[in-house]
Each structure stands twice: as C-alpha cells, then as structure tokens.
NUGUKOL-471811 format. One line per 3 residues: for each residue x, y, z of N, C-alpha, C. Coordinates in steps of 0.02 Angstrom, whole numbers. Atoms other than C-alpha are relative to their C-alpha. Example, Ala and Ser with C-alpha at 12.3 -4.5 7.8 and 13.67 -1.06 7.14 Angstrom:
<torkes>
45/-59/0/615/-225/390/45/60/0; -42/-59/-3/684/-53/357/-39/55/37
</torkes>
This chain:
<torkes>
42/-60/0/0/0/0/44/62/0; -42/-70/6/71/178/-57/-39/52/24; 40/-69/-32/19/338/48/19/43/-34
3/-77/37/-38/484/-51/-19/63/45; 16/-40/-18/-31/652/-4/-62/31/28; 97/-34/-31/-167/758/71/24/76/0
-21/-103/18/-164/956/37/-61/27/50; 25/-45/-77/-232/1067/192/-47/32/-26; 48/-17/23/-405/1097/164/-43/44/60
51/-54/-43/-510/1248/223/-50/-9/67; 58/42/-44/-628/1194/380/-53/51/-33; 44/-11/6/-806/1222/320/-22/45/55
45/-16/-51/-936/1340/418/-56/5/-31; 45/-26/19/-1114/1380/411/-56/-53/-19; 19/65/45/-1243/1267/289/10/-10/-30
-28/32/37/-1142/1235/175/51/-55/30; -35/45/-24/-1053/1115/272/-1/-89/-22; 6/69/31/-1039/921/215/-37/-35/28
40/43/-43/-1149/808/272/12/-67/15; -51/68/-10/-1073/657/354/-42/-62/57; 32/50/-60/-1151/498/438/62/-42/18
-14/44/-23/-1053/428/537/-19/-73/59; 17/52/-25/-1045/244/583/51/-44/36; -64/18/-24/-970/110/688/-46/-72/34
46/47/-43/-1010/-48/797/35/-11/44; -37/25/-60/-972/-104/978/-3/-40/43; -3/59/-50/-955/-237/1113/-18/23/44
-5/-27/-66/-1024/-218/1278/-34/80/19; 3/-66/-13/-1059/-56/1361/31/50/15; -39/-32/0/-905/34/1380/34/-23/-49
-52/32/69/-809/57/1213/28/85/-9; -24/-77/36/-697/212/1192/0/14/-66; 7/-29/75/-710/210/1006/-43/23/2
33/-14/-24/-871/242/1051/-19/66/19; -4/-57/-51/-843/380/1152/40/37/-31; -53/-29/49/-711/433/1033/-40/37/-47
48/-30/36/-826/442/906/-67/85/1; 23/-63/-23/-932/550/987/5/68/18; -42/-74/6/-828/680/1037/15/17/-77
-28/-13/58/-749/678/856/-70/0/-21; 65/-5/35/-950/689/792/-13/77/18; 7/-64/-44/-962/849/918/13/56/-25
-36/-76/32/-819/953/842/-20/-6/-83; 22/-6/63/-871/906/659/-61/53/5; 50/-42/2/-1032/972/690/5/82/25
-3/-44/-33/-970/1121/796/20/59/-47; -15/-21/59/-871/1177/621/-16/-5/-51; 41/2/39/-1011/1161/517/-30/-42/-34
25/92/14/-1033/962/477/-84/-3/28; 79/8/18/-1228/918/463/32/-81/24; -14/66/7/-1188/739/553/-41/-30/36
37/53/-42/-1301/591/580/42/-46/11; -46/57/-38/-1246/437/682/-35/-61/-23; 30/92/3/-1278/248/645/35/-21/28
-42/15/-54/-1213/142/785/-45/-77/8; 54/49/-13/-1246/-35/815/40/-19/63; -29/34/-83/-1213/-134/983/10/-65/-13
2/85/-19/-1193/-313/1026/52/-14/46; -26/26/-80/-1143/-427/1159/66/-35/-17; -65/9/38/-963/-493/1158/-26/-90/-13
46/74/30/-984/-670/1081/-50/-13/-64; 53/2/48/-1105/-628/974/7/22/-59; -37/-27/73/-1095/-590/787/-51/77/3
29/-68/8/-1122/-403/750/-36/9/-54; 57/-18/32/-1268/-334/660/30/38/-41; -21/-28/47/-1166/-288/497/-58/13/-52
76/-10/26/-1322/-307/390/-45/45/13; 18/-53/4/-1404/-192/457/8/60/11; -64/-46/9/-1274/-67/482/13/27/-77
1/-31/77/-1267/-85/285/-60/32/-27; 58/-24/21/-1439/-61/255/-27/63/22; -6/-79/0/-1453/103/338/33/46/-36
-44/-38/14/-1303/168/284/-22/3/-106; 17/22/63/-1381/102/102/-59/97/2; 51/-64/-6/-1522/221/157/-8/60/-17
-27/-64/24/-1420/385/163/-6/13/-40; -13/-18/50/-1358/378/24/-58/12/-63; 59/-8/50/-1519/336/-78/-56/49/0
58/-67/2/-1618/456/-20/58/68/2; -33/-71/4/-1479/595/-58/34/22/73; -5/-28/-77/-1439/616/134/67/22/27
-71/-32/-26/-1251/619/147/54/19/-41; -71/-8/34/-1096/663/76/60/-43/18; -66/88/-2/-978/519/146/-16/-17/61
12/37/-74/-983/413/274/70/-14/32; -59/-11/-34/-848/413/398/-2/-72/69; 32/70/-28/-851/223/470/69/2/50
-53/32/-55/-758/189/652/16/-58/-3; -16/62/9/-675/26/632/59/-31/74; -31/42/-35/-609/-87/771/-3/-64/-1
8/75/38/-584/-261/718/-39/-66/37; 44/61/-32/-633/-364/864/-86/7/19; 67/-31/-32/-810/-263/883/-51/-6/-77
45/25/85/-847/-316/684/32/-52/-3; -6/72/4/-812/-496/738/-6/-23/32; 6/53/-37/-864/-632/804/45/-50/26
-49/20/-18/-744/-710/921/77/6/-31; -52/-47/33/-619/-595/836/23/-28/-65; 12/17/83/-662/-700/653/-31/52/-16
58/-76/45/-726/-527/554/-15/-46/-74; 37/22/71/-822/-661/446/-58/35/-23; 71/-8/64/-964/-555/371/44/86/1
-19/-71/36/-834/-400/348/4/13/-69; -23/-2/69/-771/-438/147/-79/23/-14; 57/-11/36/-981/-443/120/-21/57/28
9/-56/-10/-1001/-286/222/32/68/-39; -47/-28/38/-846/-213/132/-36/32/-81; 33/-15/71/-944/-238/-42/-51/31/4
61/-36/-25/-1092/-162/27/21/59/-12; -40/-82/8/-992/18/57/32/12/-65; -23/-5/75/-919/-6/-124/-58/32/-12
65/-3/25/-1109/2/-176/-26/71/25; 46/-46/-2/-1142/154/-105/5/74/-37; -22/-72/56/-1080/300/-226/6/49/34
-12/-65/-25/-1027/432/-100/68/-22/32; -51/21/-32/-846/441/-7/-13/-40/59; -25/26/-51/-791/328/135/51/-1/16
-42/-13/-17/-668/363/251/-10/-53/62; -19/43/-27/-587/217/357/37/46/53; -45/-13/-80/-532/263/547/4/-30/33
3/50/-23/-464/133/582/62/-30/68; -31/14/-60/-431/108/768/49/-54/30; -46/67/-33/-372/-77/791/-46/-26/-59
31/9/74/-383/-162/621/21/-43/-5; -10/65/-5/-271/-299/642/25/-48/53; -17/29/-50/-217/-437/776/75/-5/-23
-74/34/15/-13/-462/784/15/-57/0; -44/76/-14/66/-620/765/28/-21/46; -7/54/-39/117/-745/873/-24/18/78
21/-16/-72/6/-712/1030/-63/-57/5; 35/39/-9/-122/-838/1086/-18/-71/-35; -32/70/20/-51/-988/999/-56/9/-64
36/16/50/-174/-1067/870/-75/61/-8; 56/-18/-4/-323/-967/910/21/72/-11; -30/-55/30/-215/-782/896/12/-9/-88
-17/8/31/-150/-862/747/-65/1/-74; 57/-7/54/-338/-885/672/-2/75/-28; 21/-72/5/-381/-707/718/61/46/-46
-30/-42/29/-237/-626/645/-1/-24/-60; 8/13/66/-233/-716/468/-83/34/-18; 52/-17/36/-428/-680/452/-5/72/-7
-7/-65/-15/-423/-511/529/40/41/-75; -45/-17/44/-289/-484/383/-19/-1/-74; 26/11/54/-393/-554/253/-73/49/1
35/-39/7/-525/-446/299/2/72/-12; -26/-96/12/-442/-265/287/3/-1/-86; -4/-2/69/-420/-301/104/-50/39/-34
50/-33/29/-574/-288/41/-43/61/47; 18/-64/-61/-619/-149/195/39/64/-42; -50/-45/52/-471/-46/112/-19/6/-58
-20/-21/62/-502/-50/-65/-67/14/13; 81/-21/13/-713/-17/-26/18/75/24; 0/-54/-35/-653/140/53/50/62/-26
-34/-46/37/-570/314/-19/66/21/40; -64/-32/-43/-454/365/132/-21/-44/52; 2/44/-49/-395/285/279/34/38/83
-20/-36/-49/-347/382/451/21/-36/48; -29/53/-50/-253/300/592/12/41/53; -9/-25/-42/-201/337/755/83/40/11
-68/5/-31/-5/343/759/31/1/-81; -35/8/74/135/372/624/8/-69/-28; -8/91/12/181/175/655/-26/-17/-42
60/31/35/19/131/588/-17/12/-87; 9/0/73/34/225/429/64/-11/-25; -69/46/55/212/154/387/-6/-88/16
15/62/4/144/-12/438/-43/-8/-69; 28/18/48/3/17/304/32/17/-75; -20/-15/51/130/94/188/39/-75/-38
-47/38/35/256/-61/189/-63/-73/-6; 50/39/17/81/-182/155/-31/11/-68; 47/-11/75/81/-202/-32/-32/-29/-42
44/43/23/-41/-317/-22/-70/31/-12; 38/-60/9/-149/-184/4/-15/69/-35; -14/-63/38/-229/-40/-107/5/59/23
-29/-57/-27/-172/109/-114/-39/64/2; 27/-22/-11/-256/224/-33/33/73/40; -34/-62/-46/-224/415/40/16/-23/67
11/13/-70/-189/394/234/24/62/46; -9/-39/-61/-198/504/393/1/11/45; 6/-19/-67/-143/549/548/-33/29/32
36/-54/-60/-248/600/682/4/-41/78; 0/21/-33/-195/566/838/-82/-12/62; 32/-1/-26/-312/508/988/-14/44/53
23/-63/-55/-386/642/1100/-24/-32/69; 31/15/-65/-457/640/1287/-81/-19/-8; 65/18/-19/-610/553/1315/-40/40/64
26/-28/-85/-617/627/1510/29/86/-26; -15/-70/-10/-631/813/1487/-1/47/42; -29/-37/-70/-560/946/1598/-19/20/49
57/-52/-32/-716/1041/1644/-36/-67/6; 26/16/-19/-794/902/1677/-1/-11/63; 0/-5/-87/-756/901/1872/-40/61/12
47/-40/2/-843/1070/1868/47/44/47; -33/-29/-43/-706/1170/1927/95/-28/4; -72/38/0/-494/1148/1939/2/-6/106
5/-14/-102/-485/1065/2135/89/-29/12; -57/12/4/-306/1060/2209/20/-66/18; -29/73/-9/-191/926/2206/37/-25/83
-13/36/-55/-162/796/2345/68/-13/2; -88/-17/-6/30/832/2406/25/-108/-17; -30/86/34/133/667/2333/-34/-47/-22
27/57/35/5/580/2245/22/-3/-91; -21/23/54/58/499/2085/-49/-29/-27; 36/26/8/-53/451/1976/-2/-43/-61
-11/47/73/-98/284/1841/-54/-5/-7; 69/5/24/-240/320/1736/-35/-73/-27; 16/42/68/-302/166/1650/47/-86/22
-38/70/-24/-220/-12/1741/-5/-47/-9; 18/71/7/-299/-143/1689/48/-45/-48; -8/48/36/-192/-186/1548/80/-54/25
-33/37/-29/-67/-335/1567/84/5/-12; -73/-22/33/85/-271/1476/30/57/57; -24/-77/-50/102/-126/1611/70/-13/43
-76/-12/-40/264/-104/1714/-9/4/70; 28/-13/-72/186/-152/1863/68/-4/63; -47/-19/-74/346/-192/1986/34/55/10
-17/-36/8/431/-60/1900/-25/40/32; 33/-48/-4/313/70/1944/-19/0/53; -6/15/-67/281/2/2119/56/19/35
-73/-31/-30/476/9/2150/27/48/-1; -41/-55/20/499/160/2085/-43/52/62; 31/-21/-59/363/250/2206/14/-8/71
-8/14/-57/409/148/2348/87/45/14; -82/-66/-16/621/240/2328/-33/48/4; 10/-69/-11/529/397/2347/-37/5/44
44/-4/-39/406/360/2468/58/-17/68; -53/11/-31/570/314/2592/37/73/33; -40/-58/1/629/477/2572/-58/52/2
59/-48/2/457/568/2567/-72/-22/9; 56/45/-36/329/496/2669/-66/12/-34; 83/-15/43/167/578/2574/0/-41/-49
-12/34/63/229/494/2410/-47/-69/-12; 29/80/18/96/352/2349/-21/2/-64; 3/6/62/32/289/2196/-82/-15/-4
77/-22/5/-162/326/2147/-30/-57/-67; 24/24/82/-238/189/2012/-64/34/-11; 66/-35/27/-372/294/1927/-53/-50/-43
72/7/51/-537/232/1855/18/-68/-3; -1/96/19/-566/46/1761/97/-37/15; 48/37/-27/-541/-79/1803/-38/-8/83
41/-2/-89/-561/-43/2004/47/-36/44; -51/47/-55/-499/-132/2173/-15/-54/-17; 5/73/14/-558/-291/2102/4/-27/-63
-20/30/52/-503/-425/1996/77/-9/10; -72/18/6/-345/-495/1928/63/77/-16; -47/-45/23/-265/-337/1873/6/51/66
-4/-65/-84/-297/-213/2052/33/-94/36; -25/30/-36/-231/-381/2124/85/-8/8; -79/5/-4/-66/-401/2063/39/64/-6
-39/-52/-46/-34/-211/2092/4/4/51; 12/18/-62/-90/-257/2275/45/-19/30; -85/81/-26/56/-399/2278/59/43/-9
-69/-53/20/173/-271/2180/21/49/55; -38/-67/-66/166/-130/2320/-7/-17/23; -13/33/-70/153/-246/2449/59/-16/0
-95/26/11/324/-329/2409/40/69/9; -54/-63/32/394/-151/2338/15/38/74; 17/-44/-45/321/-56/2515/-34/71/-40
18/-69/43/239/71/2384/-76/-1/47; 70/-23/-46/79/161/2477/-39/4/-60; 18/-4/67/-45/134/2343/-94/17/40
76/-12/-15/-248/182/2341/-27/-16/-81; 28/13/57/-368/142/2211/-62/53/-3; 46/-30/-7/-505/271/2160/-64/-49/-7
45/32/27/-623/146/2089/-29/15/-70; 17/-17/62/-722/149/1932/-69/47/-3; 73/-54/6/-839/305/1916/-12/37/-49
-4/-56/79/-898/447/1784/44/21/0; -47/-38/19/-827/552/1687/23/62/60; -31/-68/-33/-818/694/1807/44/-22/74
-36/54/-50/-761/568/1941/75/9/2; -73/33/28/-608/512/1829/39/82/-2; -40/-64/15/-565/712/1788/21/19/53
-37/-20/-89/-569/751/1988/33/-42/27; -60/60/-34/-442/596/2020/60/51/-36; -71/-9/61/-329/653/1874/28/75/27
-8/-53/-38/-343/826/1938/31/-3/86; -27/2/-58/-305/777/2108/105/-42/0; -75/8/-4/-113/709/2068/26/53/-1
-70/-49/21/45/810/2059/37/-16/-57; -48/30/60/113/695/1926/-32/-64/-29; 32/59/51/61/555/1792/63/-40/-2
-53/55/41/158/395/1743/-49/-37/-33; 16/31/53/127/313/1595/46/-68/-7; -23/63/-15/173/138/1615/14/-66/-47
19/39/55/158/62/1454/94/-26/-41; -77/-4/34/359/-5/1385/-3/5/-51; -11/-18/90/321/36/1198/-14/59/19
-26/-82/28/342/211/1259/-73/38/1; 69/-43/13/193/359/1262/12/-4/-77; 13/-1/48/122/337/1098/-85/72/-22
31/-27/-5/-17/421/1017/-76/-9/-16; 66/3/-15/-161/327/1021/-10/-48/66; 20/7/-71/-171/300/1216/-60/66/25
35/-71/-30/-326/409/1275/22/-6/72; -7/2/-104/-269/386/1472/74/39/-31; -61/-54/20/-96/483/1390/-33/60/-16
22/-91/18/-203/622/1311/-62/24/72; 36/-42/-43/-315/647/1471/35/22/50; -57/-21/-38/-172/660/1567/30/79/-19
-27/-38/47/-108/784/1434/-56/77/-4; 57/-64/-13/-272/872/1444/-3/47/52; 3/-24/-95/-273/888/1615/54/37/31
-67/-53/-14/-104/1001/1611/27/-41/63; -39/25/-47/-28/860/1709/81/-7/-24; -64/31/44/161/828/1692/-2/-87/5
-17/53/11/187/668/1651/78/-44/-21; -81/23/38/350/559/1635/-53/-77/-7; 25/61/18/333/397/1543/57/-39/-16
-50/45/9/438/239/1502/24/12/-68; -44/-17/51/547/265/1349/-21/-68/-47; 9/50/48/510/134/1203/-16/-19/-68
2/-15/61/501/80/1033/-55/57/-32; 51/-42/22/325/174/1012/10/66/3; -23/-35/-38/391/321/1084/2/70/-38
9/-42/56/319/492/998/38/64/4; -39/-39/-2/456/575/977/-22/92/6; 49/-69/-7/353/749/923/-12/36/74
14/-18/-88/283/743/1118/41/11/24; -69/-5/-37/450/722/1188/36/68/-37; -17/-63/-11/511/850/1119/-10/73/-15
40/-62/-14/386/974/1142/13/2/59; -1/-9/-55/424/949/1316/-76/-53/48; 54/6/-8/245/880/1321/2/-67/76
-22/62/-32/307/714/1420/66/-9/22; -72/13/-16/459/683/1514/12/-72/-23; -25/67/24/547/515/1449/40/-20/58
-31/9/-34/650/413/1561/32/-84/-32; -11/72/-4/730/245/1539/-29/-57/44; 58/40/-13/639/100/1560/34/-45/75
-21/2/-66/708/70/1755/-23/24/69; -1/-21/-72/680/83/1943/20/71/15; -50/-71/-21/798/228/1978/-19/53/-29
-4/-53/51/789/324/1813/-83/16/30; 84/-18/-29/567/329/1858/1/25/65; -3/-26/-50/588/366/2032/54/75/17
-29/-53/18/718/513/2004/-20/50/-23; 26/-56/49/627/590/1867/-76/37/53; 84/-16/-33/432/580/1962/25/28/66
-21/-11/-48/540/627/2121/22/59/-28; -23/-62/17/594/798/2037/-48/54/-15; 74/-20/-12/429/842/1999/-37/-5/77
17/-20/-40/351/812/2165/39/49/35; -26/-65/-43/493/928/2252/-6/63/-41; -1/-44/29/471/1066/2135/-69/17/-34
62/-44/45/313/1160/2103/17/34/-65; -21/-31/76/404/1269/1964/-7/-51/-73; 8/33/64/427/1121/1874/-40/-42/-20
79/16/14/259/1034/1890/-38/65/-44; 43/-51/22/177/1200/1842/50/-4/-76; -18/-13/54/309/1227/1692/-30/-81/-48
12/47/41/269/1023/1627/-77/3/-17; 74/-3/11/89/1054/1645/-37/32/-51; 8/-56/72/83/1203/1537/19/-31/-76
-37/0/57/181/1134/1412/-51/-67/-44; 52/42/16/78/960/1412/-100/20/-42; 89/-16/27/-109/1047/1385/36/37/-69
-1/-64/42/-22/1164/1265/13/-53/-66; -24/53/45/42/1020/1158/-63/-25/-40; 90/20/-6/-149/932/1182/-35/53/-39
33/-47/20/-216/1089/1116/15/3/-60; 1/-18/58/-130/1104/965/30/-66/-47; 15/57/36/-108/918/902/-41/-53/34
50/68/-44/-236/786/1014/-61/31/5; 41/-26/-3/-379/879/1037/-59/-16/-49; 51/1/38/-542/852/940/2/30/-65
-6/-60/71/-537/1013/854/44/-18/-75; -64/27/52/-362/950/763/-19/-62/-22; 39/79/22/-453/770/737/-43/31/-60
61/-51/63/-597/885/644/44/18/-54; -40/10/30/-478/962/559/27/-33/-55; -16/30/19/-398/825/503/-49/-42/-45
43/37/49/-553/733/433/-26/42/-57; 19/-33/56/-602/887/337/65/20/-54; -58/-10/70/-445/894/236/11/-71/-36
33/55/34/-497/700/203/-16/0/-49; 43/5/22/-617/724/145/-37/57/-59; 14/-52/58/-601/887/34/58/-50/-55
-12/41/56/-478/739/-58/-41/-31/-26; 41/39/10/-577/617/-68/-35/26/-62; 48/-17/36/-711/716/-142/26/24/-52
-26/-3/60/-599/783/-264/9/-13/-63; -33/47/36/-540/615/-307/-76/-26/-42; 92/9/17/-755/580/-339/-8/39/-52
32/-17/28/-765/716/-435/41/7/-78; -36/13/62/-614/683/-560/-35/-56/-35; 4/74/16/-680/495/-577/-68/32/-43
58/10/34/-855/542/-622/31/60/-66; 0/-16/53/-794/688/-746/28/-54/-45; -39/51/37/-675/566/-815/-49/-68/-58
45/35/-1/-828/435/-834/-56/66/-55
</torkes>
C-alpha cells in the first residue's frame, strides 16, 4: 500500500457544510471508540458538519449486526442524505470471536454506495504470534478482511505514524491516501466542574488494567521515593477498580515493593477528571513508550498534568520534544528520580503542565481530529469528482 498526499483543506462553516453519517459498531457497554466517536461527531458538527450517527451494539460473543449497519447506511445515500460516510473501525467489535467473517460482504456493501468513505481505523489488525493457534486464526482472518475494507473505502486515518508506515510497507494492500490524527481525551477537563487542588505526593496511573504494564517497575519506583518522602503514593485511577486480577497483582506489587498505593475505583466522567486533577504527577506505564493513540496519555495531557513515561520503541518522539512528556529509561531509579523531581518542585510541575495541555491543544484535541477529517475528505471528494468527470 502507497500513501498519497493530502493538501490542507479549508474547515467548512455555516450550511454549507458536508454532510457526514457517521458509523461504527461495539461490544459491551463501555467502548472508547465509542466515546471517541462522539466527541470527534461533536467538533465536526461544531465547524459546520450536518452529522447523523448509525451505531450498532452487541454482546461480546455474538456476531455483529453488519447487515443492518449496511442497510441504513444504504439508506443515506439513496435518499440523497449524505456526503460520505466516515465508518469507526475496530476489528474485534466487527467480529465474532475476533473472526470478522461477514466484513469482505459488508466491505462490498460500502463499495455500492456512490458517495466517499473514510476508514478510521482504530485496531484493524491482531499481531502475530500471541495466543497460539487461536491468535493465529484471528490474525490471518483479521488480515484477510482489511483487504477488501481498504479497497471499498477512499481514505484511511489512523491513530499513530507506526500505523501509517505499517500500512505503507503492506503491498498487499490498495493504495489508498492515509492520515494521521492522533487520539484525543475522552475525560474532559471541565468536567469536574471546577480545577480542585492537588493531593501533596500523589502519583497518579490512569487506565491499569492492561497486562503489559510495568507493574513492579512502577511500584519500585514510588516505593524509593516514598522512603525519602513519606506523602509519596501511587493513585490507580478509574477501570478496572480494586477488584479483579489486574488491582490484584498491583496489590502484591506494592506490597512486596512497600509502595503506599490507593485505588479510586471505577466512576464517571467527572469522577475520573477530579482523580486526574487531584495528582501532582502522571506515569505512563506502558514499555512501547507514550504513543499516540493511548486516551489515558491524552487525558493526562489534557489535564495540564506533567507526566513522565517509560521510553520505548512506540515512543512519539514529536511529544517528547515538545516537552509535552518527560521520557525516562525504562528502570527503577531512572522513574523514581525523574517523578521525584517533579514532586519537590512546584516550578517544574507547573512549567510540565503548561507545556503538556499546550501540546494537547494544538495536536490531540478534537478540534485538530476535525480538522484532520475535513482535509480528508475535501480529497476524497476531489478524487469523486475527477472519476465521475472522467466517466
């Protein structure tokens, strides 16, 4: 697959604005694409986008309601209604036990509909060699299904540069424009209803559940500073909670380490903003590095927190050196040094904080997501309107 350019297109206002349905499907009842979506539906509309939503649900296990997902979206178009459709894609939420068997016939469906489609595509394929035979299904089908997803579709948007030199060196795939837009905050700032001050030496980890995290690390590194500075503990924010396997084996981790740890639990949005708000400092715990489609990195980021994070291949360079994120090497010492320089120094909490929202503001943000889909999508349509003169 070869990435074509994209030329910086005007943002629309007014009613002349494009008219865009966007669509998507999801698992369960918490799905940040979801929630993603929505915000990114918000600022379209806010800069002059005319946008309806199609959204389907289903339970995990169950095969998703692609069919009729097409047949709406069939709808639009036939009755004149939109100007492109702008489809959220996450691979395991348009498949059944993470086989996306009725995607290729959904795929041909969006061919059929004669207006642009633009692919944003969140998590599109499974990696190799993870869950033996049964990873091994999911990622071959998963792989065979982007094909015909890709070539039904005019442009393709991703989260991370990675992602579009992964789809560049895939020339199994057609070639299609592609674009960056990084992922924005889901938990927004004002939603606590007010800035409330921060709790002296709390550290905080948005987002814990997942299993790759740097859990002793990040235990040991709190507990050297908590030795030397008795307030010093470590705050897990929001999902998954004090229970379960994942709040357990941080439990075991700062028990061993001696790290003073608390859990907020899992509550709303304005909940999660008055935790995040209540640190002095963020760690980002992830060893491929702050990347840029982590939303628990951009609410952090929102939230004019400083943040230091583990150093690693993913590792967005851009942020780093905007200042936006402190980096550290992926160690005990080097993490507890850095997050230990920040709690003794207000100057330089307040200077990382600034620098973090300011970053957020002018590439993560919605607005710059908007943005980004309307210079899409003034190709796209371009590319529509060469084909049909041409024709």
């Amino acid at each position: 697959m070869t990435v074509e350019p994209l030329a910086v297109a005007e943002v629309p206002s007014g009613a002349s604005g494009p008219r865009i349905v966007v669509a998507g499907v999801s698992q369960g009842t918490v799905c940040g694409v979801r929630d993603h979506a929505a915000l990114l539906s918000s600022a379209l509309s806010a800069v002059g986008a005319h946008v309806t939503t199609e959204w389907r649900s289903s339970t995990p296990g169950a095969s998703p309601d692609l069919d009729g997902l097409a047949r709406e979206l069939d709808r639009h178009t036939r009755a004149e209604l939109t100007d492109a459709v702008l489809l959220h894609y996450s691979v395991f939420a348009f498949s059944r036990r993470g086989l996306p068997a009725g995607v290729p016939l959904f795929a041909l469906r969006l061919r059929r509909l004669g207006v642009p489609v633009i692919l944003f595509a969140h998590e599109f394929v499974y990696p190799w060699g993870h869950r033996g035979w049964r990873g091994t299904a999911q990622a071959f089908t998963q792989r065979v299904a982007l094909l015909p997803l890709v070539a039904a579709c005019d442009a393709v948007v991703v989260a991370t540069a990675e992602r579009v030199r992964y789809l560049q060196k895939r020339r199994w795939l057609p070639s299609r424009p592609v674009a960056f837009a990084p992922v924005f905050s889901t938990i927004g700032r004002g939603a606590a209803g007010g800035t409330l001050p921060a709790v002296p030496g709390r550290v905080g980890l948005f987002s814990f559940g997942a299993a790759y995290l740097a859990v002793e690390l990040v235990t040991g590194a709190i507990a050297d500073i908590a030795r030397c500075r008795p307030d010093a503990h470590l705050a897990l924010i929001g999902a998954p909670g004090p229970s379960g396997g994942a709040a357990d084996r941080w439990r075991q981790a700062a028990a061993a380490a001696g790290c003073p740890l608390v859990f907020t639990g899992v509550e709303g949005e304005a909940a999660v903003s008055r935790q995040l708000a209540s640190c002095e400092a963020l760690v980002f715990a992830d060893p491929s590095g702050p990347t840029a489609r982590r939303t628990s990195l951009a609410a952090g980021l929102a939230h004019g927190k400083p943040v230091v994070a583990l150093d690693g291949p993913q590792t967005w360079r851009d942020l780093v050196a905007a200042g936006a994120v402190r980096v550290v090497e992926p160690n005990q010492q080097a993490l507890a040094v850095e997050v230990g320089r920040l709690l003794d120094s207000p100057t330089a909490r307040a200077a990382s904080g600034e620098q973090a929202e300011a970053f957020y503001r002018a590439h993560l943000s919605p607005e710059h997501a908007a943005e980004t889909l309307f210079t899409v999508l003034a190709a796209v349509k371009r590319a529509h309107g060469d084909q049909a003169a041409r024709s």
